[in-house]
C-alpha positions as CSV (number, residue, x, y, z in Angstrom):
1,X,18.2,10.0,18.2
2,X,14.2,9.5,17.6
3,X,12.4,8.8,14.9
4,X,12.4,11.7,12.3
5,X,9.1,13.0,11.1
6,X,9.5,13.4,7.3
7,X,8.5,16.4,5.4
8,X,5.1,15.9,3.3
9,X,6.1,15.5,-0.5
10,X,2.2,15.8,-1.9
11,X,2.7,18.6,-4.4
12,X,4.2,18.4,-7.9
13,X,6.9,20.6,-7.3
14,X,8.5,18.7,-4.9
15,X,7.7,15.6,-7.2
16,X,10.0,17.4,-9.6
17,X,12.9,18.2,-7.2
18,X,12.8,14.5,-6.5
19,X,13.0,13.6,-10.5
20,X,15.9,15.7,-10.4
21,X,17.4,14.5,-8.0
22,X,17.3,11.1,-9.3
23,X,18.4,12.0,-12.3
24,X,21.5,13.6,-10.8
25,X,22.7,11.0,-9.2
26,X,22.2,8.7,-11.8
27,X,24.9,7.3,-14.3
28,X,24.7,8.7,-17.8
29,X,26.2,4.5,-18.5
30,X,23.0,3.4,-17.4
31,X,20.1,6.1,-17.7
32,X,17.4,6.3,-15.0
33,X,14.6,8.0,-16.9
34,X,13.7,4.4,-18.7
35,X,12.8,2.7,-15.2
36,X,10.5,5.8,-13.7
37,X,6.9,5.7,-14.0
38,X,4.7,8.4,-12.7
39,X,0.7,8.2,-12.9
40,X,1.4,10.4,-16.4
41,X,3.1,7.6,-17.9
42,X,0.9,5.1,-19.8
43,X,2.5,2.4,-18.5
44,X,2.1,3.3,-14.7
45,X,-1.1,1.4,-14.1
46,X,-0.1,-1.8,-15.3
47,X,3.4,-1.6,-13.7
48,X,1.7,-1.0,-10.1
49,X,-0.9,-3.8,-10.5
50,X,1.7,-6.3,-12.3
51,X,2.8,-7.1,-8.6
52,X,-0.5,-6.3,-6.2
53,X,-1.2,-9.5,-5.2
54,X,-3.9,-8.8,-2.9
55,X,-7.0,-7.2,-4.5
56,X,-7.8,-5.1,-1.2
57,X,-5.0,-3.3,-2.2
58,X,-6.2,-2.7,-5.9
59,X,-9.0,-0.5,-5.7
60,X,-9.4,3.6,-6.4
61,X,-9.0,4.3,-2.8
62,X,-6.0,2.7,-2.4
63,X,-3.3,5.5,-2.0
64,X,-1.0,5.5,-5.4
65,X,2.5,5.6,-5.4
66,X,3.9,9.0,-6.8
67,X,6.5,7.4,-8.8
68,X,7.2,3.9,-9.2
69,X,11.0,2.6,-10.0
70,X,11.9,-0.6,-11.8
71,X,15.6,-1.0,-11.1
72,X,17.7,-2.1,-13.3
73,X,21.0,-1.5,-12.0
74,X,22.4,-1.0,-8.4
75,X,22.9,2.9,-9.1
76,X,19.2,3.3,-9.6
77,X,19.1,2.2,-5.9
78,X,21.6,4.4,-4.6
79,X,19.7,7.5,-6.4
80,X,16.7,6.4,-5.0
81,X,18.0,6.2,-1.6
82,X,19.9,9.4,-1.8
83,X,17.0,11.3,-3.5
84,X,14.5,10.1,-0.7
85,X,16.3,11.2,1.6
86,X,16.8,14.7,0.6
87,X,13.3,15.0,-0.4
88,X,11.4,13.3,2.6
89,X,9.9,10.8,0.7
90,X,9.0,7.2,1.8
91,X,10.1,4.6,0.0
92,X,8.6,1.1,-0.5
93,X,10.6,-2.0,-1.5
94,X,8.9,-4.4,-3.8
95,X,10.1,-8.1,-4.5
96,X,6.9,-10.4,-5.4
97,X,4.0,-8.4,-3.9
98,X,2.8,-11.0,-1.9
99,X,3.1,-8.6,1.3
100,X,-0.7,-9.6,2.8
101,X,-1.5,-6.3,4.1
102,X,0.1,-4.8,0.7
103,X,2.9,-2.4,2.9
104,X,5.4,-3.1,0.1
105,X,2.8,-0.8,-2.4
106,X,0.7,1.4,-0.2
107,X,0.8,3.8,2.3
108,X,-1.0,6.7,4.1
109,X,2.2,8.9,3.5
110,X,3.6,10.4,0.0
111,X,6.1,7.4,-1.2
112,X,7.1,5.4,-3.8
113,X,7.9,1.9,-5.1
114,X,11.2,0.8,-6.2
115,X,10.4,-2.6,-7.6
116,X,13.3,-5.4,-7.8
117,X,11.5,-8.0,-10.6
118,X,14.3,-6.8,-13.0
119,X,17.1,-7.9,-10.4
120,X,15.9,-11.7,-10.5
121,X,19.8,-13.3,-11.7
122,X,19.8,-17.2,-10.3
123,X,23.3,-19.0,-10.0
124,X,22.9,-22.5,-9.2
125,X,26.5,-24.0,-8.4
126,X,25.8,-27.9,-8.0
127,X,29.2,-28.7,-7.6
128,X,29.5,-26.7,-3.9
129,X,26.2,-27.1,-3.7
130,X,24.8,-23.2,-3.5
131,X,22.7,-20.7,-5.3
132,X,23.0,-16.9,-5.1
133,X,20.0,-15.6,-6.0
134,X,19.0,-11.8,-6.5
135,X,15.3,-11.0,-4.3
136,X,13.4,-10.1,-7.2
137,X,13.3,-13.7,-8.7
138,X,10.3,-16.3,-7.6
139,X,10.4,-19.0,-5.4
140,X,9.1,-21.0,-8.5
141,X,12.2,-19.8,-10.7
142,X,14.0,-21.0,-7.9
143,X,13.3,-24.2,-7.6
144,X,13.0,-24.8,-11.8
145,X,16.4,-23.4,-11.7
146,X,17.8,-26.1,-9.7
147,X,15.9,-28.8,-10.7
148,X,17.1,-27.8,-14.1
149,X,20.9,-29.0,-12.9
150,X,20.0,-31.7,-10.6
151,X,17.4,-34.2,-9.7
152,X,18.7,-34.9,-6.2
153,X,18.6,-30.5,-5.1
154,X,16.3,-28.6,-3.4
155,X,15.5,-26.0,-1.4
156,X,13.2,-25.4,1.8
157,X,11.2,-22.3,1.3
158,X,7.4,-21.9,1.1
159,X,5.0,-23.5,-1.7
160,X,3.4,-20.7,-3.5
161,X,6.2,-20.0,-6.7
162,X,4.8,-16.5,-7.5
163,X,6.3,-15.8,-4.2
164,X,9.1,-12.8,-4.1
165,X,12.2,-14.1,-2.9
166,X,13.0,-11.2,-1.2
167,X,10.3,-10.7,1.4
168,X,10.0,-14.5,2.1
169,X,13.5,-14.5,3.0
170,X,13.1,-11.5,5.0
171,X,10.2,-12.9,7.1
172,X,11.5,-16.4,7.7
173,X,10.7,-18.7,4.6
174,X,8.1,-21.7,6.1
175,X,7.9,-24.6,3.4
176,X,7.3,-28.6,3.4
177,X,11.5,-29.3,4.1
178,X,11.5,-27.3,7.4
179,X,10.7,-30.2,9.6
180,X,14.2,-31.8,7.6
181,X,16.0,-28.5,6.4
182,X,14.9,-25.7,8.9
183,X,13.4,-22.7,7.3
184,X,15.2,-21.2,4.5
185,X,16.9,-18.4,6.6
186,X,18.1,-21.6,7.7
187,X,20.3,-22.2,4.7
188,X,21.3,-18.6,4.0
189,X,25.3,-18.3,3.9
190,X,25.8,-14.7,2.5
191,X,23.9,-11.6,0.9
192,X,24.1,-8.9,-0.3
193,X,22.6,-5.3,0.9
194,X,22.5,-1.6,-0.1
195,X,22.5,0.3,3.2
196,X,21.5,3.7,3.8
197,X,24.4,5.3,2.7
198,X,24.6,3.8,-0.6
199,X,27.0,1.3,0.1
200,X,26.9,-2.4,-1.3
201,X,28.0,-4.8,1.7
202,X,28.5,-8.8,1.7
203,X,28.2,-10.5,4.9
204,X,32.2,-10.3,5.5
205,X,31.4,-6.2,5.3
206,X,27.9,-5.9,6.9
207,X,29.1,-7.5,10.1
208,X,27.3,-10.3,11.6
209,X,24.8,-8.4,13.8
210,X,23.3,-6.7,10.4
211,X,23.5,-10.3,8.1
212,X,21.4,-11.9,11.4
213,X,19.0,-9.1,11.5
214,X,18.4,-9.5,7.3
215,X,17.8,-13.1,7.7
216,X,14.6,-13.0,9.4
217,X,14.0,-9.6,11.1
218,X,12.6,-8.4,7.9
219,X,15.1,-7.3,5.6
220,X,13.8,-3.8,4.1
221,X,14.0,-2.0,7.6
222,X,18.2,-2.5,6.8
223,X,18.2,-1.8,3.6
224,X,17.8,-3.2,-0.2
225,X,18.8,-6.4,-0.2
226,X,20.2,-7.4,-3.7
227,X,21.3,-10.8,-3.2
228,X,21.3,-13.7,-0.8
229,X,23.7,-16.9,-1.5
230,X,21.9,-20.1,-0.2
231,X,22.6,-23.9,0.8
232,X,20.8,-26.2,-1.1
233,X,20.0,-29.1,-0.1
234,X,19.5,-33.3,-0.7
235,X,16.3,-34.5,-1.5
236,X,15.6,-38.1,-3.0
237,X,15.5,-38.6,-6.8
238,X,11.6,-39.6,-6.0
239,X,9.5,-38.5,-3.0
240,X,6.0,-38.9,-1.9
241,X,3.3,-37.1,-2.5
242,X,-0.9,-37.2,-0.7
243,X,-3.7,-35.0,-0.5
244,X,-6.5,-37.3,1.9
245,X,-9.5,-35.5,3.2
246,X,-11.9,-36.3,6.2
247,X,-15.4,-34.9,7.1
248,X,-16.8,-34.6,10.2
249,X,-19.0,-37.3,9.9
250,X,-15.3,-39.5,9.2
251,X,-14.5,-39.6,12.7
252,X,-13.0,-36.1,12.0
253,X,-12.4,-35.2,15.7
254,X,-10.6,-37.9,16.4
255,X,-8.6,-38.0,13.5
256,X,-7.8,-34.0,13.8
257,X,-6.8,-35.1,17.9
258,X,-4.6,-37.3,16.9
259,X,-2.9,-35.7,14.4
260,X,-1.9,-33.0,16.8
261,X,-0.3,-35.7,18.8
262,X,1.9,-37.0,16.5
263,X,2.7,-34.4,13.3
264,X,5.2,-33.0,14.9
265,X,7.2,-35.8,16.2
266,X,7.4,-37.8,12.9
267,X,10.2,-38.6,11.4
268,X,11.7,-35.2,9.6
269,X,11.6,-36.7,6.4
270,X,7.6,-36.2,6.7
271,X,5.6,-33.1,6.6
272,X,2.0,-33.4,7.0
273,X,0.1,-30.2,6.7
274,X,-3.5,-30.1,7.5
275,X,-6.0,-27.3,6.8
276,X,-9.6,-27.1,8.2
277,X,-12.6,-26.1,6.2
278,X,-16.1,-25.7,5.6
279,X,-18.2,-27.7,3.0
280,X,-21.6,-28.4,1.8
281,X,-22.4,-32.2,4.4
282,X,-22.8,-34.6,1.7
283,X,-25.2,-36.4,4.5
284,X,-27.0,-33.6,5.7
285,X,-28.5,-32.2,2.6
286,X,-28.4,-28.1,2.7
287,X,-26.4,-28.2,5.9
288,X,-22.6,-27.3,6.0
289,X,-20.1,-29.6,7.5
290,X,-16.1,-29.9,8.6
291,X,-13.6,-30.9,6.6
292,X,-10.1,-31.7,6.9
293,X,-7.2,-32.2,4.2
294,X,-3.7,-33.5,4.6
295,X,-1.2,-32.7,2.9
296,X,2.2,-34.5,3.0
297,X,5.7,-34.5,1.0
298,X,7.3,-37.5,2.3
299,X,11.3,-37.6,1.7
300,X,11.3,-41.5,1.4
301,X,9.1,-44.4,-0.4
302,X,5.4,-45.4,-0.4
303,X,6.1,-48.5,1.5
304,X,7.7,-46.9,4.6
305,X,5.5,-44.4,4.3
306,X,2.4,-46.6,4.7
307,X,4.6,-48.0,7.5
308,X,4.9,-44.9,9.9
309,X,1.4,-44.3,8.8
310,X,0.0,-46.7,10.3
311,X,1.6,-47.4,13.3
312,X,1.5,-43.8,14.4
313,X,-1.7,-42.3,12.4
314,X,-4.0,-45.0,11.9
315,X,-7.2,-43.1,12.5
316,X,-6.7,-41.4,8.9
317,X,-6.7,-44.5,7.1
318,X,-4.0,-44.1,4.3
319,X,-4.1,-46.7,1.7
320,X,-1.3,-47.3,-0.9
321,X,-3.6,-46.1,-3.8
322,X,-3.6,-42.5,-2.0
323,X,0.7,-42.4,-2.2
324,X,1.9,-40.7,-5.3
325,X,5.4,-40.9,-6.5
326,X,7.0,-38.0,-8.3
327,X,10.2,-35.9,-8.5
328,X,10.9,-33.0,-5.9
329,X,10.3,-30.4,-8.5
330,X,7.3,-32.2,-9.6
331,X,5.9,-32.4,-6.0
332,X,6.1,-28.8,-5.8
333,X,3.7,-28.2,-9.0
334,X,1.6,-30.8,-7.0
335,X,1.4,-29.0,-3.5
336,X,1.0,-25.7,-5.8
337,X,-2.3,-27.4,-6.9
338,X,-1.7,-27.4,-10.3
339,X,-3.8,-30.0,-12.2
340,X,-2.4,-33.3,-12.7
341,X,0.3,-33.7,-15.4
342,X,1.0,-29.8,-15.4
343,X,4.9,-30.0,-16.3
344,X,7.1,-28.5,-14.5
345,X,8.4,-25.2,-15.9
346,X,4.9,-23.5,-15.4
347,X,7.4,-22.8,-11.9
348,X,8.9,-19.9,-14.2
349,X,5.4,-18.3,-15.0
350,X,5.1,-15.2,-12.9
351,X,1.4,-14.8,-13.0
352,X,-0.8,-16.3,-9.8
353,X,-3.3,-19.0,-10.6
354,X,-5.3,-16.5,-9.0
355,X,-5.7,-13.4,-8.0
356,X,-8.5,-12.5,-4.9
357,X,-9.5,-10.1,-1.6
358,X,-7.6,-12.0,0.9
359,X,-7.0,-11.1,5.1
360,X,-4.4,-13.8,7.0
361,X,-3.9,-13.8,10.4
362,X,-1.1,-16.5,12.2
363,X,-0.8,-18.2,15.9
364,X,1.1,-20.8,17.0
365,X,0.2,-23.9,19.5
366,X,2.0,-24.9,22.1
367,X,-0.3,-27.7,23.2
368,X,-2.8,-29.7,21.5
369,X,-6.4,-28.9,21.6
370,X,-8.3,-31.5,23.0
371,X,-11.2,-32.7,21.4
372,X,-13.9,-30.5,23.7
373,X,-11.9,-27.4,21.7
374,X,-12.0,-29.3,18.7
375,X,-15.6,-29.3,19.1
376,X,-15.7,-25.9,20.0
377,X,-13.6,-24.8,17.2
378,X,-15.9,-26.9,14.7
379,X,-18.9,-25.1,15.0
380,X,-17.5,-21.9,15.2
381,X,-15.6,-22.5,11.7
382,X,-19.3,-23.3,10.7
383,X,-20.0,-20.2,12.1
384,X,-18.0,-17.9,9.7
385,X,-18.0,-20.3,7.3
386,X,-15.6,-18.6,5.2
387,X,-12.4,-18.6,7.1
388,X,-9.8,-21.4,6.5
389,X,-7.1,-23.0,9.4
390,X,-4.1,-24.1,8.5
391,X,-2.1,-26.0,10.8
392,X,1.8,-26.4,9.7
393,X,3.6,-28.9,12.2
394,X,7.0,-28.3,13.3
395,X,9.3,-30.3,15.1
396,X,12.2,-32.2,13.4
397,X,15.4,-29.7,12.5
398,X,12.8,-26.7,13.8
399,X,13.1,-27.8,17.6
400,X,17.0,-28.4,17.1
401,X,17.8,-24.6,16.5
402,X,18.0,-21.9,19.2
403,X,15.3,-19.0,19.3
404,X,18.1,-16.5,19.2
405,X,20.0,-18.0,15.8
406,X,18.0,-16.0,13.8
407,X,15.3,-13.2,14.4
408,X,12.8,-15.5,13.9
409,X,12.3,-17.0,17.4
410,X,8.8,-19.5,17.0
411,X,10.9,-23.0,17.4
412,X,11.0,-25.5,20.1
413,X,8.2,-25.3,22.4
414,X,5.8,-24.6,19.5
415,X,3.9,-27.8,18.1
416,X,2.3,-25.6,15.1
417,X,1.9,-22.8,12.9
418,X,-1.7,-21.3,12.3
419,X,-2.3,-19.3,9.3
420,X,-6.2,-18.2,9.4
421,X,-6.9,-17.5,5.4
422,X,-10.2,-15.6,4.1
423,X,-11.0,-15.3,0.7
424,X,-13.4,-12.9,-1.3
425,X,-14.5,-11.8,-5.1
426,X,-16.0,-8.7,-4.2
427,X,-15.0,-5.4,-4.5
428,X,-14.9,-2.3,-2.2
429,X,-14.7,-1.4,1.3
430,X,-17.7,-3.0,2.9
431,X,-17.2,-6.6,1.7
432,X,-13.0,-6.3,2.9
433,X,-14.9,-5.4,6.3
434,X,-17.2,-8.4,6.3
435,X,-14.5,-10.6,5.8
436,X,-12.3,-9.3,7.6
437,X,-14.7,-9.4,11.2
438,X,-15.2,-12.9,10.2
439,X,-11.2,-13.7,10.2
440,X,-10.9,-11.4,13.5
441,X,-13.8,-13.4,15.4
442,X,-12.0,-16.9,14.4
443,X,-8.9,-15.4,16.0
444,X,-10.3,-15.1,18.9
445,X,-11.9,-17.9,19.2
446,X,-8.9,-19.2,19.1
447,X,-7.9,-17.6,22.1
448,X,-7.6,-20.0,25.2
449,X,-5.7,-22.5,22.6
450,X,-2.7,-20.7,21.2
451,X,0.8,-19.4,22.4
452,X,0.3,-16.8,25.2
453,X,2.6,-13.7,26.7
454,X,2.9,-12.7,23.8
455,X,0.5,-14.1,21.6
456,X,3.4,-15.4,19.1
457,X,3.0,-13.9,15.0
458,X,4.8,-15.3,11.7
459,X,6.2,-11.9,10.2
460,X,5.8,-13.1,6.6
461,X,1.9,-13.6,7.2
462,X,1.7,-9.7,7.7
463,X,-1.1,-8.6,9.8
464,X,-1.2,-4.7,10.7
465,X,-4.3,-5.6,13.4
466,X,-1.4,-6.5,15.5
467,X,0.1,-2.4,15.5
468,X,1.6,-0.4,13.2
469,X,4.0,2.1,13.5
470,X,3.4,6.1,12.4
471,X,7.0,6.4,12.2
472,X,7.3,9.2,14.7
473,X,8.1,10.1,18.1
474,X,6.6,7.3,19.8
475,X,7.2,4.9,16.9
476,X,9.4,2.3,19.4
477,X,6.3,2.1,21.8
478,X,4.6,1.6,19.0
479,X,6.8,-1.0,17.3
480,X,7.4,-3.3,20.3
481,X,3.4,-3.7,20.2
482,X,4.0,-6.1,17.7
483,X,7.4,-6.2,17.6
484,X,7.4,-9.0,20.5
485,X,4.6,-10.8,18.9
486,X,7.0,-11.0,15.8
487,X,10.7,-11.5,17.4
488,X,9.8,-12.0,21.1
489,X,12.9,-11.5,22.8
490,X,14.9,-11.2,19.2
491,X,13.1,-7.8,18.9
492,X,15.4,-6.1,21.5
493,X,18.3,-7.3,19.2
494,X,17.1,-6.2,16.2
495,X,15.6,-2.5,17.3
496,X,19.7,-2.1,18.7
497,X,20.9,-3.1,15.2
498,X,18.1,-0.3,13.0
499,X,19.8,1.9,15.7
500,X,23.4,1.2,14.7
501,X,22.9,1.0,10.7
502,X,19.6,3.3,10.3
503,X,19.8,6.1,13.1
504,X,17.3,8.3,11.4
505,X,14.7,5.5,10.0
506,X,14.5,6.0,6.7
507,X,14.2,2.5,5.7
508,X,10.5,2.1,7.5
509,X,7.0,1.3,6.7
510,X,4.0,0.8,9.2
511,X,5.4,-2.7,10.8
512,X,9.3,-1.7,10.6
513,X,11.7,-2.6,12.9
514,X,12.3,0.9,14.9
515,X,15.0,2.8,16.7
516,X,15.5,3.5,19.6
517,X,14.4,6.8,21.1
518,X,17.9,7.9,22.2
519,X,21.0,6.7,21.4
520,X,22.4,4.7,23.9
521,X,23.8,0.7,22.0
């Protein structure tokens, strides 16, 4: 069966039917009418903009939900999935908001939200070692939660705590313990999902085809994912902490050469991430320069630290005064960038130290650049000025697990993740196209030194210049445009398994996993 092409839902009477509707299928126990907000409620603003996260997506233009639902209980869900589908409407699953391209709150199509912040329960079992935790709860809650019990926990997942746990899951969950730990799909043992039909399924019931596809393949084109139990795992009661930066006039190439020599095939215990920028030359007055920071979370002391330091990454010149010792939890307040001292439960707060225009694009490199690129690459960051690279090593645990164990398929073979990062304070259409150019001509300058056939994407940096999907008749052409650049190879997999649990593709939105055209698994 194709992809159905949903009836239009843009007048108020069918806004009613689907209020209704909900409210039908609701349970008198727990009433639905106290979780609905519609653009005549007082409250529907500042519900909808609690959770953008990405001020493109914040302005009058941006196309408003019809009706936004806070859950608070799974039969909200199930009349929200049953409603929707008797009424054509598109529905958007929101866990933290921190969707870059802001698919989880906007569309060109009549939909609406159903928000999971209310389902954000955390169970942190030291004793067998596991968590389950519901996706509308932060990474930051997270990881205060298990720091709270234990002083020797953790978890690997990515370093920004107003993070939703939800869609990082969904994606792949990169943080500073993959090189040890894997990503956190990685450490997933068991979820929980709401399926088309209304049904709530644990992994025993979902079958293992659907529990691979929702760790990794992007869980909201399954279902609603309620819950997902998790490993944790050992850290050191102390770990080591550095931020060191280099200019160009440092040495910088050579120290950024190097780097990509070695990074990855450090110990696991060690995660250096290093992210290139522009600056004002503090040599070269009114001329703008390269700069390089590293960051590292080191699973071990200073002194063996300095050790592998500098025997395999002299040319940084790391110096004991530069090593920081500190508790996990606190080191993740650190790489946050919180100010020194900040205590640790500001990890609960929900609210972003900031809130900006942003555009992220993401590569991977096979093979180091050599310094001629570097060069290259240099004065083209110059250039645009405005766009900052991010390389992630990988390596360690990340080499060790096969591309097909999860949909996310970017492991051995791949030295680093890029993430190309563009920030802006104005408002309005115009300045989101400035920037945006200037993160698209970076890309592909990049070109000639990045993963090739295909052009390899990290799903949870979402970037619709890839493709999108309209959702109709030629929506798998359209999906395995970026599809492959997602899943490679895993992207056959998954499109069989949307086949199998969501024949008709209701649960979609413009980079959704699709179904096939005919039905033939």
């Amino acid at each position: 069966m194709g992809s159905v092409v949903w009836a239009t839902a843009n007048n108020s009477s069918s806004l009613e039917g689907f209020l209704e509707c909900l409210q039908s299928h609701s349970e008198l126990s727990n009433p639905i009418s106290a979780v609905l907000y519609t653009p005549e409620n007082s409250s529907y603003s500042s519900v909808l903009q609690s959770y953008i996260r990405n001020l493109r997506f914040n302005e009058s233009t941006t196309p408003k939900p019809q009706l936004i639902l806070t859950a608070l209980h799974v039969s909200h869900i199930q009349a929200a999935i049953v409603s929707a589908k008797m009424h054509g409407l598109q529905m958007k699953i929101r866990s933290g908001g921190h969707d870059y391209e802001g698919v989880s709150y906007a569309s060109d199509v009549p939909f609406f939200i159903l928000d999971m912040f209310n389902f954000r329960s955390i169970n942190v079992n030291i004793e067998n070692e596991t968590a389950w935790v519901e996706t509308g709860a932060t990474l930051g809650e997270v990881f205060y939660r298990i720091a709270e019990k234990s002083n020797v926990h953790g978890f690997p997942a990515g370093v920004c705590p107003t993070v939703g746990f939800g869609g990082h899951f969904g994606g792949g969950g990169y943080g500073n313990l993959m090189r040890k730990y894997g990503l956190s799909i990685d450490n997933i043992i068991d979820a929980q999902i709401i399926d088309v039909n209304g049904r709530i399924l644990d992994r025993a019931s979902m079958g293992g085809d659907l529990f691979w596809a929702i760790t990794g393949g992007g869980g909201s084109s399954f279902g609603v994912v309620l819950a997902y139990k998790i490993k944790l795992v050992r850290v050191p009661t102390t770990v080591i902490v550095f931020r060191v930066a280099r200019t160009y006039e440092e040495n910088l190439t050579n120290i950024v050469y190097r780097y990509q020599q070695v990074a990855h095939k450090l110990p696991e215990e060690l995660f250096i991430r290093m992210s290139l920028d522009v600056v004002n030359s503090s040599v070269r007055t009114g001329e703008k320069t390269n700069r390089a920071t590293f960051w590292t979370l080191f699973l071990g002391d200073s002194e063996k630290l300095l050790s592998l330091m500098n025997e395999a990454f002299p040319e940084l010149g790391l110096t004991p005064s530069d090593c920081i010792e500190m508790s996990w939890a606190e080191s993740v307040v650190y790489w946050t960038n919180f100010p020194a001292g900040t205590p640790v439960n500001v990890l609960l707060s929900r609210v972003p130290q900031v809130l900006t225009h942003l555009k992220r694009k993401s590569d991977y490199i096979t093979n180091p650049i050599p310094k001629q690129g570097l060069e290259f690459i240099f004065k083209k960051m110059i250039e645009v000025e405005s766009v900052m690279l991010t390389f992630n090593p990988l390596g360690g645990r990340m080499a060790e697990i096969p591309p097909s164990e999860k949909p996310f398929p970017h492991r051995a073979g791949n030295l680093f993740k890029l993430q190309y990062a563009t920030n802006w304070e104005e408002n309005g259409v115009e300045a989101a196209e400035k920037y945006i150019e200037l993160t698209r001509k970076l890309y592909a300058y990049m070109t000639p030194f990045v993963s090739k056939s295909p052009r390899g994407s990290f799903l949870n940096y979402r970037d619709l210049d890839l493709g999108i999907s309209h959702n109709g008749k030629n929506s798998y052409l359209e999906g395995a445009v970026y599809g492959i650049k997602y899943f490679k190879d895993n992207f056959h997999r998954l499109v069989k398994i949307k086949t199998k649990v969501d024949p008709d593709n209701f649960f979609r939105n413009e980079q959704s996993i699709p179904v096939l055209p005919y039905q033939n698994i």
